[in-house]
N, C-alpha and C positions, 0 to 999 in steps of 0.2 A: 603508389608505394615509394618509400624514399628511396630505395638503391635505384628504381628507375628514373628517378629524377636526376640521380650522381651518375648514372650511365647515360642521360642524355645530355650532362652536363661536360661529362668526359671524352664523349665519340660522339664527332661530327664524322661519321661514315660516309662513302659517295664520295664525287666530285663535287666541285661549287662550280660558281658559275664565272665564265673568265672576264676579267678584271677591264678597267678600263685601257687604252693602246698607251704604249712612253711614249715621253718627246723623245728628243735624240738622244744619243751615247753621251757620256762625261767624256772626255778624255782618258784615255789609261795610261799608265805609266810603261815607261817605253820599253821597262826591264820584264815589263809582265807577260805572261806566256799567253800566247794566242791557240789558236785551236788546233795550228799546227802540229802535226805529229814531231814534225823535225826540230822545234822549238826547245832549248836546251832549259829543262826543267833545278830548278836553284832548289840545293839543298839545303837543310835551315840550320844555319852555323851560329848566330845572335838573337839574343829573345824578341821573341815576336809577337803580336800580339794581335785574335782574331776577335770575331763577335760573331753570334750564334743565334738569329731571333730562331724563336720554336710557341709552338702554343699546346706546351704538355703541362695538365696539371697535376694535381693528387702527387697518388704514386708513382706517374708518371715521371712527373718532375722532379719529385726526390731520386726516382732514381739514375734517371738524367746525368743531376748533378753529383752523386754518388760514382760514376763513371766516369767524370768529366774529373772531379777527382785523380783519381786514379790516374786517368792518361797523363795531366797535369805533373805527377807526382816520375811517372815513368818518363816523360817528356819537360825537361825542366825550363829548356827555352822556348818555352810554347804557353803561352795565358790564354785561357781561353774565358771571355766574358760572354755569361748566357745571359740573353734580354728573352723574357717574357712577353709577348705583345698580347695573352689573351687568348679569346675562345679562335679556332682556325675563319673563321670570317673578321676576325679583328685582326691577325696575322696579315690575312688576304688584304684588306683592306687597307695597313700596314703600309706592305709590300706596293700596290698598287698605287699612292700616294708618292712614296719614296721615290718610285721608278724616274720620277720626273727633276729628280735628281741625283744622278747617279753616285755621288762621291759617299751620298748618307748613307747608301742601302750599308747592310752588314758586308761580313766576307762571305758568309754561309747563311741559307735558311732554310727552313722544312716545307715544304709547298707542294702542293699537286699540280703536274705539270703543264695543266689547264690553265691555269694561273699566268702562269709565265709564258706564256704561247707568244704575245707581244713581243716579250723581251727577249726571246729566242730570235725573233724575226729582227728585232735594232740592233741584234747581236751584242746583248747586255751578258750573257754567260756565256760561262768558260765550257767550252768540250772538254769533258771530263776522262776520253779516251787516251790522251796524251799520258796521265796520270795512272792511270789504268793499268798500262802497259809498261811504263816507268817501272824500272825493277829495286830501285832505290826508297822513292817513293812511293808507289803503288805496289803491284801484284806482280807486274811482269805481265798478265796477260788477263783478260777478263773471267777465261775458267781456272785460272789461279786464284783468283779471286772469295771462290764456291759459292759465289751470289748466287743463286737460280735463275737460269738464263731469261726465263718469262718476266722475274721481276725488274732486272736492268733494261729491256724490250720496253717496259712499261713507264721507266724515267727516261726514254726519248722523246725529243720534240725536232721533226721533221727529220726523225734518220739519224741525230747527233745524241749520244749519251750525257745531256749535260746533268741526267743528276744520276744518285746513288740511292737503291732502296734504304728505308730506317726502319722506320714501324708500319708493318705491315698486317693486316688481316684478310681475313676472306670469310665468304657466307656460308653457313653449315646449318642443318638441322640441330635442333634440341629439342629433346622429348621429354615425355615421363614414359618411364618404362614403365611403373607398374600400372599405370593405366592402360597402355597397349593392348601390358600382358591381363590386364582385366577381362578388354576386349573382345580376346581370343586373337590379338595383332602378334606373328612371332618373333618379329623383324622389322626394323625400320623403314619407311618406304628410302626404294633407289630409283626409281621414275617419279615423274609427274602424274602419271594417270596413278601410282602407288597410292601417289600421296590424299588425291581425290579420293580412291576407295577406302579406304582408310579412314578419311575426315568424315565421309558419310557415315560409315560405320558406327564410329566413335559418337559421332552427332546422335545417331538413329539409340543406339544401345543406353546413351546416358541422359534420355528421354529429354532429349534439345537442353542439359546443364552445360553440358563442355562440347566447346568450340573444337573441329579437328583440328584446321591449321590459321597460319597467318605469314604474312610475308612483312616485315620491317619496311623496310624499304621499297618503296612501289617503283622509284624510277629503277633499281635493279632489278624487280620484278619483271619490267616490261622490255628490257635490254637484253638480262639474261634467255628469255623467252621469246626474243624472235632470235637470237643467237642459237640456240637449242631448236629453232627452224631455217638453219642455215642463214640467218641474214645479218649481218654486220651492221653495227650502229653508224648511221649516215644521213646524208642527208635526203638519198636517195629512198628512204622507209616514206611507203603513203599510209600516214596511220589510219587511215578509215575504207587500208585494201585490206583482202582477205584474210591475208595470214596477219597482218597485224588485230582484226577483229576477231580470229580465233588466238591468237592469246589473250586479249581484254577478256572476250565470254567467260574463257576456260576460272578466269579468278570471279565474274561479275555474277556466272551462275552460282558459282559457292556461296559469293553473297544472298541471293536470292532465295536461295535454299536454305543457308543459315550452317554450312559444314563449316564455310570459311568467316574470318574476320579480318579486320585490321586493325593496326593500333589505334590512330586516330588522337584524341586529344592528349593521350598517355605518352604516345612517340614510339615506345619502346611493346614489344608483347610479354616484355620479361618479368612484368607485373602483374595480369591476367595468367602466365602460366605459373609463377610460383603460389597463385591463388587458385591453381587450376580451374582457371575458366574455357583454358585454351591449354589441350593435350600436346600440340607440336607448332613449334613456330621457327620460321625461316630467317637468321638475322647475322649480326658479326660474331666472329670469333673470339673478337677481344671483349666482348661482353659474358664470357663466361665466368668471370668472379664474381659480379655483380651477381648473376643467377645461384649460382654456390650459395652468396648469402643469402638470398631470396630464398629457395627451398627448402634450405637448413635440414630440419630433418623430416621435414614434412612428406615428404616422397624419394623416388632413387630417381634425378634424371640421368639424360648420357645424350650424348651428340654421333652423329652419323654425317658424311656427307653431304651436299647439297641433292636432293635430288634432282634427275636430270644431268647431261654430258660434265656441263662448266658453270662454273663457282667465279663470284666478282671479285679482282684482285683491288683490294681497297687500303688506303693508307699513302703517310708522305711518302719523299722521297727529301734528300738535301741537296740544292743547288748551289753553285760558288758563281758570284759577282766577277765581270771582270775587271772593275775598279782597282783593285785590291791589288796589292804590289806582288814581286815574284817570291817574295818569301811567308806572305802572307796566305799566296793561292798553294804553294805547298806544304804550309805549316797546318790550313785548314783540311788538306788529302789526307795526311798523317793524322789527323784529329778524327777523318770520317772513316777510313782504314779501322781504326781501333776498336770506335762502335759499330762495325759491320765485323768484325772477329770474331771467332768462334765462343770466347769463353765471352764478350762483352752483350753478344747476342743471349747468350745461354741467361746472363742476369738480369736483362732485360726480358725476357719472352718469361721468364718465370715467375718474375715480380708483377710483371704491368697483364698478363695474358694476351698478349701480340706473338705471331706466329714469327719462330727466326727467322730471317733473310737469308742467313750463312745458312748452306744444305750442311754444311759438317754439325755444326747444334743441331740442328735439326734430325738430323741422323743418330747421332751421341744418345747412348744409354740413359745419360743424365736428362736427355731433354724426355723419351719417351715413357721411360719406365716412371718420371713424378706424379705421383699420388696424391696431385693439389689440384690437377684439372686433368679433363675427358680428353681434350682433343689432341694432345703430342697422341699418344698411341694414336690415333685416327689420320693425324696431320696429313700423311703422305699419299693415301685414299683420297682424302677429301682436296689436297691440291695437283691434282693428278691432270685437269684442263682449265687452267686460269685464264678469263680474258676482262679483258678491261677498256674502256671509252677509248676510242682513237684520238689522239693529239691534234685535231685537224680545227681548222677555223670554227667557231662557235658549237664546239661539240659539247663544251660545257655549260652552256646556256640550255641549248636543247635537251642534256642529260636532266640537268636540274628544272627545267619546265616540265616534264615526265610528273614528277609527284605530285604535285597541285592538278595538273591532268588528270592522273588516274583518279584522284581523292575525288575531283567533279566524279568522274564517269563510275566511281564503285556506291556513292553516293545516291546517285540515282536508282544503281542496282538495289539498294538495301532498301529504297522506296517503292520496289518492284515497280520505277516507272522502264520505258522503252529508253535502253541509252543513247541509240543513234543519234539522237539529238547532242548529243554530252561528248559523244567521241569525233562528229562534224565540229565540234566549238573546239575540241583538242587537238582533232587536224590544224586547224587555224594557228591556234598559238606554237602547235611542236613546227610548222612551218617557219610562222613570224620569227621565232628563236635561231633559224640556221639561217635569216637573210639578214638579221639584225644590222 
């Protein structure tokens, strides 16, 4: 379907995979504020002028620059020049290149923290906590701020705040209700074992047409799901022990049985359920306009939760260079201030369907009661336990070697062969990936 092809053209969801190591630091300018708290933060008195790489497109990026606007307009000695580098692995890539010299990089850019793991370590970025706490400047304090504390937790790299959430999402169900309620289903499933009885159900009742569920994303699939059996993504997971082989099973028997599906060459399941092939499927949140257009009027969906405890906190964050002078590294806080505000977030999470970051939009009447998508009313339910990949040495390699993983080992399931063999060849590689 086309809107599934614009939604995999739009959302690069997940982590990627972290970049190559910098060489060393450029020099910084001696007037630039270091990570110190006590470092006296310059107020921006003369125009100044930043750069902003990002890789939003669509409406994304129109309304980016619609914002960027505005601040512009509210803020007269501040230019802010947005560079587009492309899809967020052209960013990455970008980003990765530049690092090797430091003077090119921008003042700011949108990156998942995985990314910059290096450049945290050569002490390429600014702590952000200085700024934070700046009452001039910043917030005064971090819960002055009304970031959600989980999200800020999730732009650390080793303990230090060097970024600020932007556009954010998270994984949720999407159904068709009137198939549910076909079924005799009254309620969306809120476990795991829900969502199997149900996908049998649905399977069994619509005489094997419609698929019950599917999951986007396999490496979230398989993260969220020993997370939801107490275990943290590490390097310490033996994927071919117990509890990691009863999460494979719990997805590879659906395969086998035929309740469950995957995307597969489509990428996305929001093609297969707007053609109802597939009654519910498990994926981003910021893909619900895409699906609006896709179902049109064909059915009534609506979104629930993820089921199961915790939903994957997914999306950038903005990091500041320490290259960049003392008026540049403040003119850029002032710039990330404004799109992290209540009312900048409000037009962003409406336009783009990315969940606010600010809890005050997020809360606000305006964000809940709109009548253009399922999930504000739902939002607060469904981000209730957010966790996300730890920042640690090659977590992002190993996250993103997960999906070409499972794709082996569910592969085998749909040829009802024995996957042992498939999830030994995946131990292999989710090892190779953390000693890289």
């Amino acid at each position: 379907m086309k809107f599934s092809k614009k939604l995999a053209a739009a959302f690069a969801v997940g982590l990627t995979l972290v970049g190559t190591a910098a060489c060393s630091n450029g020099g910084s300018n001696s007037n630039s504020s270091s990570s110190s708290s006590s470092e006296k933060i310059a107020k921006v008195k003369k125009t100044t002028n930043i750069v902003f790489w990002h890789g939003m497109t669509g409406v994304q990026q129109s309304t980016l620059k619609k914002l960027t606007q505005e601040f512009e307009s509210k803020n007269p000695k501040i230019k802010v020049k947005l560079e587009n580098q492309g899809a967020y692995n052209d960013l990455q890539a970008k980003i990765n290149s530049t690092l090797q010299s430091p003077n090119n990089l921008p003042t700011i850019t949108q990156a998942y923290p995985d990314w910059l793991f290096n450049a945290a370590k050569k002490d390429m970025l600014v702590d952000l906590a200085p700024y934070i706490n700046n009452k001039d400047v910043g917030w005064g304090s971090s819960k002055a701020s009304n970031i959600k504390s989980a999200l800020l937790d999730g732009a650390k790299i080793n303990g230090k705040q060097y970024g600020i959430p932007f556009n954010k999402s998270i994984e949720v169900l999407t159904y068709n209700a009137d198939l549910l309620k076909k079924y005799g289903i009254k309620k969306a499933p809120a476990t795991m074992d829900e969502l199997k009885k149900d996908s049998q159900i649905i399977y069994k009742k619509s005489n094997h047409k419609v698929v019950g569920a599917g999951f986007d994303s396999l490496s979230n699939y398989y993260t969220l799901g020993m997370k939801n059996e107490g275990v943290d993504f590490s390097s310490k997971i033996d994927f071919a022990g117990d509890t990691s082989k009863k999460v494979i099973n719990f997805y590879a028997d659906g395969i086998k049985d035929g309740y469950f599906r995957v995307a597969g060459s489509e990428h996305y399941l929001s093609g297969p359920f707007a053609n109802q092939k597939v009654a519910m499927y498990i994926g981003t949140s910021a893909g619900e306009g895409f699906v609006k257009q896709g179902v049109g009027n064909k059915f009534t969906y609506d979104v629930a939760p993820r089921p199961g405890k915790y939903t994957m906190s997914q999306g950038t964050d903005i990091y500041m260079f320490k290259h960049a002078s003392a008026d540049q590294k403040s003119a850029a806080f002032t710039y990330i201030k404004f799109l992290t505000s209540k009312a900048s977030q409000l037009t962003w999470a409406n336009a783009t369907g990315y969940v606010p970051v600010n809890q005050a939009a997020a809360d606000s009447a305006e964000y809940k009661d709109t009548k253009k998508l399922k999930l504000p009313a739902k939002l607060e339910d469904a981000m209730a336990n957010l966790y996300s990949v730890p920042i640690i040495k090659n977590a992002g390699a190993a996250y993103g070697n997960l999906n070409p993983v499972m794709q082996n080992i569910l592969a085998a399931a749909q040829k009802k062969q024995n996957i042992d063999d498939a999830i030994k060849a995946g131990k292999a590689k989710f090892d190779a990936a953390w000693k890289q």
